[in-house]
GUDREN-455852 format. One record per residue: residue in one letter; x, y, z of N, C-alpha, C, O in turn. Coordinates in steps of 0.001 Angstrom, whole numbers. Layout:
@code A&nx X&ny Y&nz Z&cax X&cay Y&caz Z&cx X&cy Y&cz Z&ox X&oy Y&oz Z $
...
This chain:
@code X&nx 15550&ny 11775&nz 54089&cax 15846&cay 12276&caz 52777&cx 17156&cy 13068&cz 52783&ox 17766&oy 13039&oz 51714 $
@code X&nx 17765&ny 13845&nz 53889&cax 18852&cay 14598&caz 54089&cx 19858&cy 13776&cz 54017&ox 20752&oy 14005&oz 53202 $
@code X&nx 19914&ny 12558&nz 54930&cax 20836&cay 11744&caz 55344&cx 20770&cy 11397&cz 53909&ox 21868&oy 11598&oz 53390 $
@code X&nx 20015&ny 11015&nz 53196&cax 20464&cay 10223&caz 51957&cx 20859&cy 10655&cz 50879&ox 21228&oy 9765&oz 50112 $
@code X&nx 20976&ny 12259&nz 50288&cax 21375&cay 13160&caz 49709&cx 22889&cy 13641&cz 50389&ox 23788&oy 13746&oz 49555 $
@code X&nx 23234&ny 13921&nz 51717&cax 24535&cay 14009&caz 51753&cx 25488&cy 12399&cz 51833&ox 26715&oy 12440&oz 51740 $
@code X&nx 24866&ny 11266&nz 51984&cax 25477&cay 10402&caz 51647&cx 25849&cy 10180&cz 50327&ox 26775&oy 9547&oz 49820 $
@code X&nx 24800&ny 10928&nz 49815&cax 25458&cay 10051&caz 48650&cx 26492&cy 11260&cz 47656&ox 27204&oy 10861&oz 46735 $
@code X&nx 26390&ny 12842&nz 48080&cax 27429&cay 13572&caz 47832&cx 28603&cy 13236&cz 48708&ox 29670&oy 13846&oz 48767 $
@code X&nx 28392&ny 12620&nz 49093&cax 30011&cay 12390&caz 50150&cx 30687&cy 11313&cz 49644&ox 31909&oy 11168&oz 49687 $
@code X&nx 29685&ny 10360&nz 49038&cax 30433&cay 9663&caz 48378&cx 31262&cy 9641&cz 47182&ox 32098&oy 8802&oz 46848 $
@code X&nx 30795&ny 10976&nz 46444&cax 31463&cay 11275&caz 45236&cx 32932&cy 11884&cz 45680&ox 33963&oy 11713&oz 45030 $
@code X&nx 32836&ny 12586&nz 46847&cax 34065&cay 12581&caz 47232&cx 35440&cy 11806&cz 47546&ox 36604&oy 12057&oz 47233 $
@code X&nx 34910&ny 10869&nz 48216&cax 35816&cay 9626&caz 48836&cx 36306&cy 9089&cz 47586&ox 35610&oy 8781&oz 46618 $
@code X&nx 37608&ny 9001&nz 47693&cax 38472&cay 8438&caz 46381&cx 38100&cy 6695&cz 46395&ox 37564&oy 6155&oz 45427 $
@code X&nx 38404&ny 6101&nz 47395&cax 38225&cay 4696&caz 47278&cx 39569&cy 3909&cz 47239&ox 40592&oy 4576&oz 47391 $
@code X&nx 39687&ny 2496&nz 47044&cax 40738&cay 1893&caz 46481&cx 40571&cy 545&cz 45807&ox 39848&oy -343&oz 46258 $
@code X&nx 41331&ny 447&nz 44629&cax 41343&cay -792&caz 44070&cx 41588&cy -1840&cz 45045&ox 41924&oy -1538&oz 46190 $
@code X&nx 41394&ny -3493&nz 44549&cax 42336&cay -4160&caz 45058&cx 42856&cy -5575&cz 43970&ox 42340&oy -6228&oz 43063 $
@code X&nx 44082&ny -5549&nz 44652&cax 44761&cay -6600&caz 43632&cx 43770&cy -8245&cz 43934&ox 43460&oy -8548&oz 45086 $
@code X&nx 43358&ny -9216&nz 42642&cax 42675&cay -10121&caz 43449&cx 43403&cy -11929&cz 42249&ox 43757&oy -11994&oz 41072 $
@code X&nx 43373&ny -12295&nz 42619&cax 44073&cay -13705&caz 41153&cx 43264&cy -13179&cz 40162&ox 44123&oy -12670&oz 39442 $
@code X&nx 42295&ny -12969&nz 39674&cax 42140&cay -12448&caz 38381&cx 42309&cy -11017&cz 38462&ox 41321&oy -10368&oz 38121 $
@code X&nx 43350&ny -10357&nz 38842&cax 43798&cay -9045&caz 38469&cx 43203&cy -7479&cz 39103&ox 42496&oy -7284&oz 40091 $
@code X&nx 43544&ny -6899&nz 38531&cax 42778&cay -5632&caz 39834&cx 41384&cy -5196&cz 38934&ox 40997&oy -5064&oz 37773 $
@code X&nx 40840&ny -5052&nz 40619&cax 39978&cay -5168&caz 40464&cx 38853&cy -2982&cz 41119&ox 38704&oy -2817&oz 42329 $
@code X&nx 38580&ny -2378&nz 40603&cax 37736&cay -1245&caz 40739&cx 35926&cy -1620&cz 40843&ox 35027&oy -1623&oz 40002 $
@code X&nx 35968&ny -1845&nz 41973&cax 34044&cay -2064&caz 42611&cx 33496&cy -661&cz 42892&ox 34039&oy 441&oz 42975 $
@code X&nx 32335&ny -1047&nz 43000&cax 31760&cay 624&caz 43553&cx 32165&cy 789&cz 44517&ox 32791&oy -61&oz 45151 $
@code X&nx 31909&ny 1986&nz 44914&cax 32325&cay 2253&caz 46497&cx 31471&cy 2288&cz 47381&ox 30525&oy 2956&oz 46964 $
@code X&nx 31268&ny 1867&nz 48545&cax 30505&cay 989&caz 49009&cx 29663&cy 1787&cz 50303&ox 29283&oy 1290&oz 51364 $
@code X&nx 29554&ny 2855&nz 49934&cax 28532&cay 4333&caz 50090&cx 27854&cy 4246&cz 48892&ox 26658&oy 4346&oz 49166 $
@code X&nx 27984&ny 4131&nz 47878&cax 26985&cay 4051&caz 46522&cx 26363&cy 2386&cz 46944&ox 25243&oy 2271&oz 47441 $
@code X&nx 27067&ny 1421&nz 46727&cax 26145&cay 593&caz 47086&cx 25364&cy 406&cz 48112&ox 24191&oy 117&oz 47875 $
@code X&nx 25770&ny 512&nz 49359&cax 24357&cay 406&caz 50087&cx 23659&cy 2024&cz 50323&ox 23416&oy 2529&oz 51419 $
@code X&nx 23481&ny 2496&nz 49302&cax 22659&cay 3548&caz 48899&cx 21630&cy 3288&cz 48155&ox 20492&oy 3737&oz 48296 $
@code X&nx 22214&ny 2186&nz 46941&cax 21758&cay 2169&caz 45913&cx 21064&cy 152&cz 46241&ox 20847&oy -660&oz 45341 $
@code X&nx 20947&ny -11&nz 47246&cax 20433&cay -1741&caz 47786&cx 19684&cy -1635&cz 48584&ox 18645&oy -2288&oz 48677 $
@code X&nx 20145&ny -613&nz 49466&cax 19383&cay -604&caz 50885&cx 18479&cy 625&cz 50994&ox 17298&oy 518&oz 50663 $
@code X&nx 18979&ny 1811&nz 51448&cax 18553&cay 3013&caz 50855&cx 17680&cy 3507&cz 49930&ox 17403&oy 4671&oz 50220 $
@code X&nx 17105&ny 3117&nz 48906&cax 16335&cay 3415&caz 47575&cx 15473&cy 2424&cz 47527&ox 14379&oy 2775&oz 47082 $
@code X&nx 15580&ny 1033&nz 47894&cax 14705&cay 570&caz 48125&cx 13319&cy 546&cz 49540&ox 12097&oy 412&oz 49606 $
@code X&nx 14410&ny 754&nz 50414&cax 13258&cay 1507&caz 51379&cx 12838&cy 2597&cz 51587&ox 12201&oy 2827&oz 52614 $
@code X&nx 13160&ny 3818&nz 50399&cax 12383&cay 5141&caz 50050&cx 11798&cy 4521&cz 49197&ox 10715&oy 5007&oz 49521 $
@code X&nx 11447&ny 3645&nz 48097&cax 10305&cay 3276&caz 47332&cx 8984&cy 2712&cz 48316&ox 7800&oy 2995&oz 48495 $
@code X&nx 9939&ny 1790&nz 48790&cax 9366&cay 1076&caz 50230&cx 8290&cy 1851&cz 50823&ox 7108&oy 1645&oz 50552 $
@code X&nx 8764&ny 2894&nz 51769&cax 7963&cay 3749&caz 52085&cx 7154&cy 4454&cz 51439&ox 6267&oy 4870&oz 52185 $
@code X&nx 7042&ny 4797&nz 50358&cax 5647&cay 5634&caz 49740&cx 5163&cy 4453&cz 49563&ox 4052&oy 4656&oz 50053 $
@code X&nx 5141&ny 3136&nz 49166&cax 4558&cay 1532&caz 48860&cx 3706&cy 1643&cz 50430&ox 2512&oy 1356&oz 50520 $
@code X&nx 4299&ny 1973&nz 51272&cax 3463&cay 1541&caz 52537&cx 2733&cy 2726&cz 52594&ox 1549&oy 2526&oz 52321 $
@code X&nx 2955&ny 3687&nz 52806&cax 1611&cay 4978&caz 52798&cx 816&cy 4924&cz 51560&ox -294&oy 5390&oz 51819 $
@code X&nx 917&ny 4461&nz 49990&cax -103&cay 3982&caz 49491&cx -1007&cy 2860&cz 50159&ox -2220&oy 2967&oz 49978 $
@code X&nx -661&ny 2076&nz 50713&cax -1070&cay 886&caz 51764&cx -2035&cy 1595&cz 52505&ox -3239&oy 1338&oz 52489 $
@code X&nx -1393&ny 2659&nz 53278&cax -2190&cay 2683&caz 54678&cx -3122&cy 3544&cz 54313&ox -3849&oy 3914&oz 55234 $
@code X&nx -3366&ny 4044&nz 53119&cax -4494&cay 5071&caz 52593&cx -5284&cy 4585&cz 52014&ox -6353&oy 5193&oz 51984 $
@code X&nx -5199&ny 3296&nz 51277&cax -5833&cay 2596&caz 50342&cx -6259&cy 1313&cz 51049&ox -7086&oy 506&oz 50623 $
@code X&nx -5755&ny 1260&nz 51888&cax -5879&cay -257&caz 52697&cx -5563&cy -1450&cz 52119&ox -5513&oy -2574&oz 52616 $
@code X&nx -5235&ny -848&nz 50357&cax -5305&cay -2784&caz 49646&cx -4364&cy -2273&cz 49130&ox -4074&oy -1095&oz 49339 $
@code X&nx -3663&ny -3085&nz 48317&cax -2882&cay -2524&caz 47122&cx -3192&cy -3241&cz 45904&ox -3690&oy -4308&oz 46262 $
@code X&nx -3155&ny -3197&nz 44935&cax -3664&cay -3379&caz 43507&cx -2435&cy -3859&cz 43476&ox -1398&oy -3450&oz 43998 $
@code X&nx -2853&ny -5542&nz 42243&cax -1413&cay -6291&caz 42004&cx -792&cy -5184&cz 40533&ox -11&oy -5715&oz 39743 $
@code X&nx -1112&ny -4055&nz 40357&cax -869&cay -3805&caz 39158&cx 552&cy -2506&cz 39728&ox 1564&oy -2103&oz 39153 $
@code X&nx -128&ny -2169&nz 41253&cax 1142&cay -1750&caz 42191&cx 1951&cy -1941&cz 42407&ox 3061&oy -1435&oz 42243 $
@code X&nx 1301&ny -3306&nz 43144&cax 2799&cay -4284&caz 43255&cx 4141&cy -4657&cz 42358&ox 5349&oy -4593&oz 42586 $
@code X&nx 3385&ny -5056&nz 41288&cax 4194&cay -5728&caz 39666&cx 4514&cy -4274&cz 39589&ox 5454&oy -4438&oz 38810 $
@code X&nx 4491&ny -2881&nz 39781&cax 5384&cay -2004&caz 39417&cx 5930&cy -1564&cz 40380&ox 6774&oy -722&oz 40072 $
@code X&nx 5839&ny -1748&nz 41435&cax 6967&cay -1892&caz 42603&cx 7859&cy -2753&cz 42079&ox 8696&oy -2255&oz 41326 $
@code X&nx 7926&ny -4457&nz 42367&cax 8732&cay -4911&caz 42081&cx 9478&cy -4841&cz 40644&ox 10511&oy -5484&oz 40460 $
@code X&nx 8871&ny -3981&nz 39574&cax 9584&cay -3672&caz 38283&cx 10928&cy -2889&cz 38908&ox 12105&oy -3236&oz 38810 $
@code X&nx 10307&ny -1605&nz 39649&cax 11120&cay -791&caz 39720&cx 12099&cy -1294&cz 40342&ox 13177&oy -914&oz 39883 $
@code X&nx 12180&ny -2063&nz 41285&cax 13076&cay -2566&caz 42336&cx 14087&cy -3636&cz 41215&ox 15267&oy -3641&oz 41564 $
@code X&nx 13864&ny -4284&nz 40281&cax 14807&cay -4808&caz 39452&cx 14944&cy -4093&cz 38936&ox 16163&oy -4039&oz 38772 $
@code X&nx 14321&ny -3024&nz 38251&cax 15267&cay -2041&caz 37362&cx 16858&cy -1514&cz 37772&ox 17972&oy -1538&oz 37247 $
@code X&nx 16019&ny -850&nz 39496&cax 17415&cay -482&caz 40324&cx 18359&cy -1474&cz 40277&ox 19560&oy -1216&oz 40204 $
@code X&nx 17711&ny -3117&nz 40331&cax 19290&cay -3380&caz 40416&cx 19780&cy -3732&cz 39199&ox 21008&oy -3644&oz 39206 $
@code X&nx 19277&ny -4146&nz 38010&cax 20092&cay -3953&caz 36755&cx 20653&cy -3035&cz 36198&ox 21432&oy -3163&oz 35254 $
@code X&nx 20315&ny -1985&nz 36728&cax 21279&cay -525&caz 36396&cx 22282&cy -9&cz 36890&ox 22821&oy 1041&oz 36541 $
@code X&nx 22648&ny -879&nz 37911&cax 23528&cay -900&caz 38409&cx 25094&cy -586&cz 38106&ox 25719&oy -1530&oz 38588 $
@code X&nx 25786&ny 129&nz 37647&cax 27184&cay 313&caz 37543&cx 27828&cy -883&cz 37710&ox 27738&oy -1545&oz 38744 $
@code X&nx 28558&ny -1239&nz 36626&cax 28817&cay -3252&caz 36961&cx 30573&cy -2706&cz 37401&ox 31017&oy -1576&oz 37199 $
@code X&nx 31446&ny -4056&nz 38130&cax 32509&cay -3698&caz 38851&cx 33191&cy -3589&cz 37180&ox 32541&oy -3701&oz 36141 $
@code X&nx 34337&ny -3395&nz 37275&cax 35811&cay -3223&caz 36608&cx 36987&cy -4050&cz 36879&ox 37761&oy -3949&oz 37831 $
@code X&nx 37012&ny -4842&nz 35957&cax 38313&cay -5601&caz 36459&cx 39871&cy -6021&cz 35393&ox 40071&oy -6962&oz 34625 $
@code X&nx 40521&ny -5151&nz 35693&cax 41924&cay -5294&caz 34473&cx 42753&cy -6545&cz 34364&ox 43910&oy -6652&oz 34768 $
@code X&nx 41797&ny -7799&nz 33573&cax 43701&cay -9128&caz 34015&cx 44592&cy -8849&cz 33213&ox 45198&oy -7838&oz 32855 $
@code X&nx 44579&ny -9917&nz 32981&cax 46164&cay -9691&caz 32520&cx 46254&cy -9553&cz 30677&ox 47269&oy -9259&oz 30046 $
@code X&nx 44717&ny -9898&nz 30030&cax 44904&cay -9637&caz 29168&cx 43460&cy -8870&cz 28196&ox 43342&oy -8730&oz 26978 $
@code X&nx 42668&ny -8549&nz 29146&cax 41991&cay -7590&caz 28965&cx 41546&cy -6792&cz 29853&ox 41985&oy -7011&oz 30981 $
@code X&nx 40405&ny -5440&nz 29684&cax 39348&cay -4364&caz 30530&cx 38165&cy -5484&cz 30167&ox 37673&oy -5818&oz 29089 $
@code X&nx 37884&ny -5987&nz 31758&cax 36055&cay -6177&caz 31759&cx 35505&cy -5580&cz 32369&ox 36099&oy -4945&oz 33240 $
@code X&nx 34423&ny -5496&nz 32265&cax 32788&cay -4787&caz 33231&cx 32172&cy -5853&cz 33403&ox 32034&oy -6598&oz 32433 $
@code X&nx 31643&ny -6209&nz 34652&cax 30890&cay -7308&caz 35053&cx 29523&cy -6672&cz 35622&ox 29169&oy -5829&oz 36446 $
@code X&nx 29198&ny -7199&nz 35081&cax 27312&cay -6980&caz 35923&cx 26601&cy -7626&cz 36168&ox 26539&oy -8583&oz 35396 $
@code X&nx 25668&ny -7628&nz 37235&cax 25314&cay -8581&caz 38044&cx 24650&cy -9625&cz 37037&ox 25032&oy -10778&oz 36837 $
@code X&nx 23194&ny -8737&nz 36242&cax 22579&cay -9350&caz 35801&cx 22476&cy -9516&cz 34235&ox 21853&oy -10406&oz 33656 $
@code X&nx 23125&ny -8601&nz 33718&cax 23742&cay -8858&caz 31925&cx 24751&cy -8931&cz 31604&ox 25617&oy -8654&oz 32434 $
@code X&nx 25027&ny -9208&nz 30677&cax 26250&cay -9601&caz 29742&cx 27330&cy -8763&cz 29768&ox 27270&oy -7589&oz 29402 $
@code X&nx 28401&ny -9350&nz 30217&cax 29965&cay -8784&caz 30829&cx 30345&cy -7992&cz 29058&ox 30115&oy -8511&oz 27966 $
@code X&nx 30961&ny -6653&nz 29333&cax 31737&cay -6261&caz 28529&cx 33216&cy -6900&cz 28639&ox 33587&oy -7338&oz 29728 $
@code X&nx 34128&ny -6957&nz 27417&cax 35356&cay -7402&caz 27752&cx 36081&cy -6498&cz 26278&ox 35493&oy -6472&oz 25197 $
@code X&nx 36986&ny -6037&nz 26440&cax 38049&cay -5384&caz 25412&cx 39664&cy -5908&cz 25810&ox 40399&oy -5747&oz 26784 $
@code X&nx 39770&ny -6600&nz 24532&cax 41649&cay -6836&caz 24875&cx 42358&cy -5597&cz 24806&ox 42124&oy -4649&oz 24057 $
@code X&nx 43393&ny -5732&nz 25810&cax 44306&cay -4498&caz 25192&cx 44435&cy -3930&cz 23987&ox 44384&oy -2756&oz 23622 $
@code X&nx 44673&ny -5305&nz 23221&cax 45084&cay -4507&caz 21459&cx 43956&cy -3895&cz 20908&ox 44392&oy -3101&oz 20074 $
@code X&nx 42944&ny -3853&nz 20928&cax 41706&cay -3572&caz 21302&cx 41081&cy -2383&cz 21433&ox 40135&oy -1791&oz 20913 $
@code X&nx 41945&ny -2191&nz 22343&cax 41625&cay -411&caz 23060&cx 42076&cy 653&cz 21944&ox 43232&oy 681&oz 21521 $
@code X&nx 40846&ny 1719&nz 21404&cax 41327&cay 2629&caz 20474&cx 41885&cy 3692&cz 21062&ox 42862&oy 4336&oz 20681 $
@code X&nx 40884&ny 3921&nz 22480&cax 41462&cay 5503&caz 23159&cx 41026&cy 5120&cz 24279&ox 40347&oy 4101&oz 24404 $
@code X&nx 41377&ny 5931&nz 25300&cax 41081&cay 5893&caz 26952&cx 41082&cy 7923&cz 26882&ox 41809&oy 8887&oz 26643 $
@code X&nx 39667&ny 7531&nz 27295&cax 39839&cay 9054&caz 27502&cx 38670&cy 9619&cz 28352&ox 37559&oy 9096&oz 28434 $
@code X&nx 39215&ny 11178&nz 29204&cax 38068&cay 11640&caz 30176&cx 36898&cy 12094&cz 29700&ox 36886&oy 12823&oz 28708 $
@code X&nx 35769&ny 11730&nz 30331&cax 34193&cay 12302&caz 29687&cx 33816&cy 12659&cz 30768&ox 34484&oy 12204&oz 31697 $
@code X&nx 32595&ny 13622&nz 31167&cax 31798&cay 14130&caz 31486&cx 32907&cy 15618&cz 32896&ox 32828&oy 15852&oz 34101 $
@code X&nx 33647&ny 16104&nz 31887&cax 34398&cay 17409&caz 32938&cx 35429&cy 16507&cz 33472&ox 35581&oy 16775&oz 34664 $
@code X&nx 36144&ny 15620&nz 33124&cax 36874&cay 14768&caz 33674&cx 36409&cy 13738&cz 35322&ox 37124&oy 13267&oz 36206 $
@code X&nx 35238&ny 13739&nz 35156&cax 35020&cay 13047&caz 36446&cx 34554&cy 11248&cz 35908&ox 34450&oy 10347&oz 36740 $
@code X&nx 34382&ny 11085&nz 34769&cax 34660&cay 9943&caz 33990&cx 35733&cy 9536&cz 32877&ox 36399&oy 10177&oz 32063 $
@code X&nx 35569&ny 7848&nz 33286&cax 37067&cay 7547&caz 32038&cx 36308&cy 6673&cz 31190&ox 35678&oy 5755&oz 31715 $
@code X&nx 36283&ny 6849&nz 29855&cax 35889&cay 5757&caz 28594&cx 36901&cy 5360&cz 28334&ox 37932&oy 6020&oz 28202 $
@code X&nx 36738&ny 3987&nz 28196&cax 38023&cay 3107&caz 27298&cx 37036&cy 2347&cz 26305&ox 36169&oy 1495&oz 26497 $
@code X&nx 37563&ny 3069&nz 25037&cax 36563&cay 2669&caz 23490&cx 37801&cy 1631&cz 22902&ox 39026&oy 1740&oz 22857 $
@code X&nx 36631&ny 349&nz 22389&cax 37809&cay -364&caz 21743&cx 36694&cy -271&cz 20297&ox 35659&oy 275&oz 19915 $
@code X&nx 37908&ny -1361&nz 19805&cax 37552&cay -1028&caz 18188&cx 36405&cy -2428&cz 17960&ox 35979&oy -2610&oz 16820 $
@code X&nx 36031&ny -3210&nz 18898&cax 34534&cay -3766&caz 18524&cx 34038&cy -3200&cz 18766&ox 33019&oy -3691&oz 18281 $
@code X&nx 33558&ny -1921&nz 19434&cax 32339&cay -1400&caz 19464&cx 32029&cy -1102&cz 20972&ox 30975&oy -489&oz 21139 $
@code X&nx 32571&ny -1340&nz 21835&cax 32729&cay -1424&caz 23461&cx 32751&cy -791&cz 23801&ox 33773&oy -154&oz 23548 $
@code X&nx 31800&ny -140&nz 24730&cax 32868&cay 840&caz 25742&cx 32584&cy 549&cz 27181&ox 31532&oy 96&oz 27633 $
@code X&nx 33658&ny 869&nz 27832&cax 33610&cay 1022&caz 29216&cx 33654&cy 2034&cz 30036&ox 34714&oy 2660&oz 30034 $
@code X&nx 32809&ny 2395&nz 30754&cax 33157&cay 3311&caz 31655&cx 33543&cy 3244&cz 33068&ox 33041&oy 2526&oz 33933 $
@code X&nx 34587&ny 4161&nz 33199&cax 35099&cay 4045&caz 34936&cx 33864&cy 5477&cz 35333&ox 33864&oy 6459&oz 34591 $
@code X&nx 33068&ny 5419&nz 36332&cax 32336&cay 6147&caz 36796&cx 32946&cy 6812&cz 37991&ox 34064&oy 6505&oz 38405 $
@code X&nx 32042&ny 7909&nz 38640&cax 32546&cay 8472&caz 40140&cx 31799&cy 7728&cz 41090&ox 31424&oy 8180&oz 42172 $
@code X&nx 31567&ny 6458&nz 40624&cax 30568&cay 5350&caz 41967&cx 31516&cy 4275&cz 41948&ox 31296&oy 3279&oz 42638 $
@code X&nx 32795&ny 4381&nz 41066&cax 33479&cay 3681&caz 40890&cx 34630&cy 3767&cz 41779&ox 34575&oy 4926&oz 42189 $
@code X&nx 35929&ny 3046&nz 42465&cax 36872&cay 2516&caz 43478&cx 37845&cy 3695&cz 42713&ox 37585&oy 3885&oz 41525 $
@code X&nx 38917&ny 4475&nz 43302&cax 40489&cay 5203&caz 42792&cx 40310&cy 5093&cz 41185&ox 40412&oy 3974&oz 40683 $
@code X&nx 40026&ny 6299&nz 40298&cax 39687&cay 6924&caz 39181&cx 41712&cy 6625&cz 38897&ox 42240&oy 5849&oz 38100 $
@code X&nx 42321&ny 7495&nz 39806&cax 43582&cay 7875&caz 39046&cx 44439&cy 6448&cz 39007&ox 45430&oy 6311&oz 38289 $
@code X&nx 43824&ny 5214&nz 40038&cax 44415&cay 4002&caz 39758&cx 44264&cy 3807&cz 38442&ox 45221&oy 3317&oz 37842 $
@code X&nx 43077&ny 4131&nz 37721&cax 42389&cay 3128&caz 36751&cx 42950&cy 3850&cz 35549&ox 43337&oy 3178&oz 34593 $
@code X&nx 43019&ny 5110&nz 35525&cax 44004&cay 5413&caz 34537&cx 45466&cy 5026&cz 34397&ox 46093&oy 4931&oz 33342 $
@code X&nx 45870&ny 4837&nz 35527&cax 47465&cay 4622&caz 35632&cx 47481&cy 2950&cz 34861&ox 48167&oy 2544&oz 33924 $
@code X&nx 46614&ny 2360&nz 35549&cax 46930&cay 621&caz 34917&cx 46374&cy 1143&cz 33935&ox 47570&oy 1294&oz 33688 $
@code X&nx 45431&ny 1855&nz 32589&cax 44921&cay 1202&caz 31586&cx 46304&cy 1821&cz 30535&ox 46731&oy 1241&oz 29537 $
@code X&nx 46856&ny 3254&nz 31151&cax 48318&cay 3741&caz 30344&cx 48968&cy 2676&cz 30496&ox 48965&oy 2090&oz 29413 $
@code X&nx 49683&ny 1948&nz 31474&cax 50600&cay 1073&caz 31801&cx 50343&cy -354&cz 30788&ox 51230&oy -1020&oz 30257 $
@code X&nx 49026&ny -556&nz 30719&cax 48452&cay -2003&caz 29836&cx 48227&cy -1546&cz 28924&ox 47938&oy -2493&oz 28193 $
@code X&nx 48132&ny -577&nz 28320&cax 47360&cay -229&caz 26442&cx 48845&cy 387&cz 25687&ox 49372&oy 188&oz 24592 $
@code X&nx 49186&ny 1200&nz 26849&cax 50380&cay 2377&caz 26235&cx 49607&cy 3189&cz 25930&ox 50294&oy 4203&oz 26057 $
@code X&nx 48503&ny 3565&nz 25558&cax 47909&cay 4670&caz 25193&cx 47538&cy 5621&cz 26609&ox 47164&oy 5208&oz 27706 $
@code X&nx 47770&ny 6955&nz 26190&cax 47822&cay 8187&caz 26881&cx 46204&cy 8594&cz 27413&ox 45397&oy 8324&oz 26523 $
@code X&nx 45667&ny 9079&nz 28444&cax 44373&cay 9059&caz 28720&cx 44236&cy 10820&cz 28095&ox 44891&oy 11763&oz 28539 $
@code X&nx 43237&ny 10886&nz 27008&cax 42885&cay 11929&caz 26057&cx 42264&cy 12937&cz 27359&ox 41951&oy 12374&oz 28408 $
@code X&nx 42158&ny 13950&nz 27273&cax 40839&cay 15326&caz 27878&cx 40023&cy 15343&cz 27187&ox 39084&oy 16121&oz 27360 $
């Protein structure tokens, strides 16, 4: 439980880095949050799943089916990657429907939560967020000023 609480504050630390890829740059989690959030969390569910086991001797399928709920929940909640081409901001996620905003698009880019997050609100209704589970924060501002022209708000 220690190890997995300072991992995963250490990870908020580590800046990270984009990388350039043919469809454009690209901001993934950082990859202390993911296998935190794959490996890690599923075998702390894991484990109380098996000491219900070894106390109960059976497990009830009504256990199970909420084990495995929880275990897809974790991964659909997942923080989806970030990727800037050349002519829009997407969010990709594993298992739902990709956000996408064109540049012209974009109303504001601006910091939320004490500045440790970036929203980029467009005018369908979108938003995106750059998170702190997310790859170089100050990359992602620099390309969305550089691609929108708009100034990142406080």
């Amino acid at each position: 439980m220690v190890l997995f609480l300072v991992a995963l504050f250490s990870s908020k630390m580590v800046k990270g880095s984009s990388k350039r890829s043919a469809e454009g740059v690209v901001f993934a989690l950082k990859p202390v949050f993911t296998t935190i959030r794959f490996v890690a969390l599923p075998l702390y569910y894991a484990f109380f799943f098996w000491m219900f086991w070894q106390t109960k001797h059976q497990v009830s399928w009504p256990a199970t089916a909420l084990f495995v709920a929880v275990m897809a929940l974790l991964a659909s909640q997942s923080p989806a990657t970030i990727v800037l081409t050349e002519t829009a901001v997407e969010q990709r996620y594993w298992f739902l429907k990709r956000k996408v905003i064109l540049y012209p698009e974009v109303m504001a880019v601006q910091k939320t939560q004490a500045g440790r997050s970036v929203a980029v609100l467009g005018d369908n209704g979108v938003k995106i967020v750059h998170t702190t589970n997310h790859s170089d924060q100050a990359g992602f501002e620099r390309e969305m000023a550089e691609r929108t022209g708009k100034r990142v708000l406080l």
